[in-house]
C-alpha positions as CSV (number, residue, x, y, z in Angstrom):
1,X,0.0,0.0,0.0
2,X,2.9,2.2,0.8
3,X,4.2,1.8,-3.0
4,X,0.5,2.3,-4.3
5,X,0.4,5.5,-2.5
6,X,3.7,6.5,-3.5
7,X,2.5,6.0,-6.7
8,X,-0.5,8.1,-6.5
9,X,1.4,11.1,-4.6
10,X,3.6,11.5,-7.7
11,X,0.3,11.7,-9.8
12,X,-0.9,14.5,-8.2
13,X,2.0,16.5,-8.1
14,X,2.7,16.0,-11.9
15,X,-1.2,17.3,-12.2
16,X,-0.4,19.9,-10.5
17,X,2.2,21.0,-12.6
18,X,0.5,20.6,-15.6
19,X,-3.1,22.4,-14.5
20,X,-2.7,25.7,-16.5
21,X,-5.4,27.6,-18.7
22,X,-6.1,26.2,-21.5
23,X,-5.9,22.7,-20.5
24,X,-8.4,20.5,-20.8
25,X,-9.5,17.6,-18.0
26,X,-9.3,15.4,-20.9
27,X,-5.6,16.0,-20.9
28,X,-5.2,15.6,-17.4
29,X,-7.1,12.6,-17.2
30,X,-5.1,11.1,-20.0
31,X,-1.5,12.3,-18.4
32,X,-2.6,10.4,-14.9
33,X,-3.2,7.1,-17.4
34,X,0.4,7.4,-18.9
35,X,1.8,8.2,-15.6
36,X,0.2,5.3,-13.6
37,X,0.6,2.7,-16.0
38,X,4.0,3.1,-16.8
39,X,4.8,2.3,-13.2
40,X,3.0,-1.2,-13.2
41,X,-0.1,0.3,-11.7
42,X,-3.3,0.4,-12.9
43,X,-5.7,3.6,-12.5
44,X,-8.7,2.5,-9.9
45,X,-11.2,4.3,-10.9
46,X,-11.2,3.1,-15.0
47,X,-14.6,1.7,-15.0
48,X,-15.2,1.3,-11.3
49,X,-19.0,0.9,-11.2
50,X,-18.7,1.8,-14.3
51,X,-17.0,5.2,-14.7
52,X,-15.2,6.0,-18.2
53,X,-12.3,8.0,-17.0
54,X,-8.9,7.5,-14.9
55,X,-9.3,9.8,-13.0
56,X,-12.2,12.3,-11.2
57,X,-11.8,15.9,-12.3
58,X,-14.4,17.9,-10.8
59,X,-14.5,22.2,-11.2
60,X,-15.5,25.1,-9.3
61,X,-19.2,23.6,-8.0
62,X,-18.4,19.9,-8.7
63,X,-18.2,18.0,-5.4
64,X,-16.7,14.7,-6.8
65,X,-17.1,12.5,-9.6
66,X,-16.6,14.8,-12.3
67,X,-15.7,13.0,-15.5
68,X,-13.0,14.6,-17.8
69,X,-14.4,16.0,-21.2
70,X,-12.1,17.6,-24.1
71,X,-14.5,20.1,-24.4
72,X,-13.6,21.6,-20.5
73,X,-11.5,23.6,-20.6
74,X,-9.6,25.0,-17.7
75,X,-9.6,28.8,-17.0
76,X,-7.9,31.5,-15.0
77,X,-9.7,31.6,-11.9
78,X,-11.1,28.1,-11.5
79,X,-10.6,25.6,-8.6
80,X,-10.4,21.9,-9.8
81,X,-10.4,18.7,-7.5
82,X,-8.5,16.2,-9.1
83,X,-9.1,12.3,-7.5
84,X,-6.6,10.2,-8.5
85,X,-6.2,6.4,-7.7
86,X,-3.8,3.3,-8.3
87,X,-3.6,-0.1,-8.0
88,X,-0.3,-1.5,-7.4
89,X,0.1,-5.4,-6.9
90,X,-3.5,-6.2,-5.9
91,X,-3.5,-2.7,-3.0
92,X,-4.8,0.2,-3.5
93,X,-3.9,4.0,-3.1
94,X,-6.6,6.9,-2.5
95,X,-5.7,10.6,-2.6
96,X,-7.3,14.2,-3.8
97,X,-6.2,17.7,-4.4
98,X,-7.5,20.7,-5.2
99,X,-5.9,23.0,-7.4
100,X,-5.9,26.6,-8.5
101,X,-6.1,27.2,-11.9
102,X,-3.9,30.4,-12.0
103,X,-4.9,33.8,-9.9
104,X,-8.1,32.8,-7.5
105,X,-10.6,34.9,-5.9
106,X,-9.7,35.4,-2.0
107,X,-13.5,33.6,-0.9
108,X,-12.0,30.3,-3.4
109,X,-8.4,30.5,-1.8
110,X,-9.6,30.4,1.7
111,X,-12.5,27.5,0.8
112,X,-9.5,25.3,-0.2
113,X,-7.4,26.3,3.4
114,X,-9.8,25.5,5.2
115,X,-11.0,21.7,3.7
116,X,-7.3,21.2,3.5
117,X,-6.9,21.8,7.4
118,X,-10.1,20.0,7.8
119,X,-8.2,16.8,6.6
120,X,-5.4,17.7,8.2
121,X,-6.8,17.8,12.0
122,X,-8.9,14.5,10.9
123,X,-5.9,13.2,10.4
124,X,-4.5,14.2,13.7
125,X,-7.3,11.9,15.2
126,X,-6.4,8.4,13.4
127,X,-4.5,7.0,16.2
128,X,-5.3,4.0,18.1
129,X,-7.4,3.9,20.9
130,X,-9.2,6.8,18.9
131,X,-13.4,6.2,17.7
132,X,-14.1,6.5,14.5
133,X,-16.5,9.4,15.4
134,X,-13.9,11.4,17.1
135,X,-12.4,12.0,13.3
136,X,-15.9,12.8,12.1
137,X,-16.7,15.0,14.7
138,X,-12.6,16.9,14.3
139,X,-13.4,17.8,10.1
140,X,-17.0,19.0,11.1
141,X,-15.7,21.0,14.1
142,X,-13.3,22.8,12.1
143,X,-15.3,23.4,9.4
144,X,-18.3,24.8,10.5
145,X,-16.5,26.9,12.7
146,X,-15.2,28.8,9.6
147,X,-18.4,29.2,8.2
148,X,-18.4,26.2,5.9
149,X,-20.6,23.0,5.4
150,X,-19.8,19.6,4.9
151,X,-21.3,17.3,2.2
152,X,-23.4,14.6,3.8
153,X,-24.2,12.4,1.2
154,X,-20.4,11.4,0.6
155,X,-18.0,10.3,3.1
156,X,-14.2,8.4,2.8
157,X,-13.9,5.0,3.5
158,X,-11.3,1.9,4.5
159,X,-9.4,1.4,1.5
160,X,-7.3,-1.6,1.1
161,X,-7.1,-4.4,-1.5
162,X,-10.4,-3.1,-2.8
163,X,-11.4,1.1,-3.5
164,X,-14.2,0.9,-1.2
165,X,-13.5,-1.0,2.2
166,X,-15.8,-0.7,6.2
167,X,-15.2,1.7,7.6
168,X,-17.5,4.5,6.2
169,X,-15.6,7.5,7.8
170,X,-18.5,10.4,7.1
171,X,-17.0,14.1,7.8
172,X,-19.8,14.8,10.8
173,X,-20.9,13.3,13.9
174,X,-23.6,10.1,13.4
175,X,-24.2,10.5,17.2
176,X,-22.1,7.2,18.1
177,X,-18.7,6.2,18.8
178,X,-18.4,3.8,16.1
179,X,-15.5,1.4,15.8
180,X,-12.5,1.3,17.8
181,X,-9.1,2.2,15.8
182,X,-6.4,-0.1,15.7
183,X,-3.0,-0.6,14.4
184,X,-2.9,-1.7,10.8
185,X,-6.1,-0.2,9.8
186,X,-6.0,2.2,6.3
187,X,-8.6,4.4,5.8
188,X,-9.2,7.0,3.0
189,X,-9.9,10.4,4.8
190,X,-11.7,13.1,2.6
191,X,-13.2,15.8,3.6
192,X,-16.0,17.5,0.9
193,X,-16.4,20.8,1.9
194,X,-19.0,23.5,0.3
195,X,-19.4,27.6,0.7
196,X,-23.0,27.3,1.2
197,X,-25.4,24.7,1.7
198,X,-24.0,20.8,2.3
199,X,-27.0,19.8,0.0
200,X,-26.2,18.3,-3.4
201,X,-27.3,16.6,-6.6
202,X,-26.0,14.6,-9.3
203,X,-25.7,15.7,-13.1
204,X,-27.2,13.8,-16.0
205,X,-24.4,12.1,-16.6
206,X,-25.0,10.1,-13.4
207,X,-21.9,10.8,-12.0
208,X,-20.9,14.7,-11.3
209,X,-22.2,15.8,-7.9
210,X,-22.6,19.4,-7.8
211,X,-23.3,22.0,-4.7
212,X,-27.4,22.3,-4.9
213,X,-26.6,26.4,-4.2
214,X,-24.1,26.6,-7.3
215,X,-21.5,27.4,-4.3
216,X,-18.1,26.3,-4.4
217,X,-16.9,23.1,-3.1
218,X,-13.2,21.9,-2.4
219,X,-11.9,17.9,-1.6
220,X,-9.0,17.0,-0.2
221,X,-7.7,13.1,0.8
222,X,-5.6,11.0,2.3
223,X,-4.6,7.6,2.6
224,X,-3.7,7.1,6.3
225,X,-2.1,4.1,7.9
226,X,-3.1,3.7,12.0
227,X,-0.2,3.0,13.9
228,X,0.9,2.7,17.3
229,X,2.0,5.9,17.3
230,X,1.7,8.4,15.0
231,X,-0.5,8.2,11.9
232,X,1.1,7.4,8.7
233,X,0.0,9.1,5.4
234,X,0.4,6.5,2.5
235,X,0.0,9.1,-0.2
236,X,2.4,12.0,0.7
237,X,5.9,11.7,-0.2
């Protein structure tokens, strides 16, 4: 898991060099593929459940899910969330990002601190001896507390040797401790984080979720191993 993460953290931070103006997700998508595959990995997502793409590229009011297109086109002032994962020897590696696409307004720069320090304190919480609730309750905490919502109707997960593994980690409080964390667990922390309402809907094409409002949203992840000690993030270098 440590090598598919490895994997998937050099992903991202080729994307992120190459997410400019005039770029299309399309490209992106098809720069991920290259990249993955020519390290004996294969993209996760290609036709998960179904989905066309290699990756999730999801702009401005696009939660998650967000299939790549030719015809989108990045421009100055946008905020993408790219998804990216690999499967490396039968594991599995889970992480997003979201980018600026050149100069961003102040409102779009502080959406994506703050859902990136969401993660962040989550993180802080995966330690044994830990409930699953007290991570839940950290992202919503600091979120709301800025002014923020958090998306309900998606939530990170265990990851493993398949994408989608128990535990459903949500990023609020279910009003229960849930399970216990031990050493050797992997989970896939994400926080979804909107401007205005947490309510959402999904697009025609089955698959983009957007903000119900039309407000911003920004997703960041993590693949973090539980330790003894501190927690260990599988998908930053």
């Amino acid at each position: 898991m440590r090598e598919a993460g490895r994997i998937v953290a050099q992903s991202l931070i080729e994307l992120r060099e190459r997410a400019k103006p005039g770029v299309t997700t399309l490209d992106l998508n098809n720069i991920a593929h290259t990249f993955i595959t020519k390290r004996q990995a294969v993209p996760a997502f290609k036709g998960y459940r179904g989905f066309p793409a290699s990756i999730c590229t999801s702009l401005n009011d696009e939660v998650v899910h967000g299939i790549p297109n030719a015809k989108r086109v990045l421009k100055e002032g946008d905020i993408i969330s790219i998804d990216v994962g690999a499967i490396y020897r039968g594991y599995v590696g889970d992480a997003a990002t979201t980018l600026a696409i050149g100069a961003i307004s102040d409102d779009a720069r502080k959406l994506l601190q703050v859902t990136e320090g969401a993660l962040a304190v989550a993180i802080a919480h995966a330690c044994a001896g830990k409930y699953l609730e007290d991570l839940s309750a950290a992202v919503q905490d600091y979120a709301e507390s800025r002014g923020y919502s958090v998306v309900r109707d998606y939530v990170g997960h265990g990851v493993g040797r398949t994408m989608h593994e128990d535990p459903q980690i949500p990023n609020f409080r279910q009003g229960k401790k849930g399970p216990v964390l031990k050493p050797g667990m992997t989970l896939a922390i994400e926080p979804m984080i909107n401007q205005g309402t947490w309510k959402t809907r999904t697009l025609r094409d089955k698959w983009t979720v957007v903000t119900k409002d039309g407000r911003l949203s920004a997703h960041f992840e993590h693949t973090v191993l539980v330790t003894e000690g501190e927690p260990e993030i599988l998908t930053l270098l």
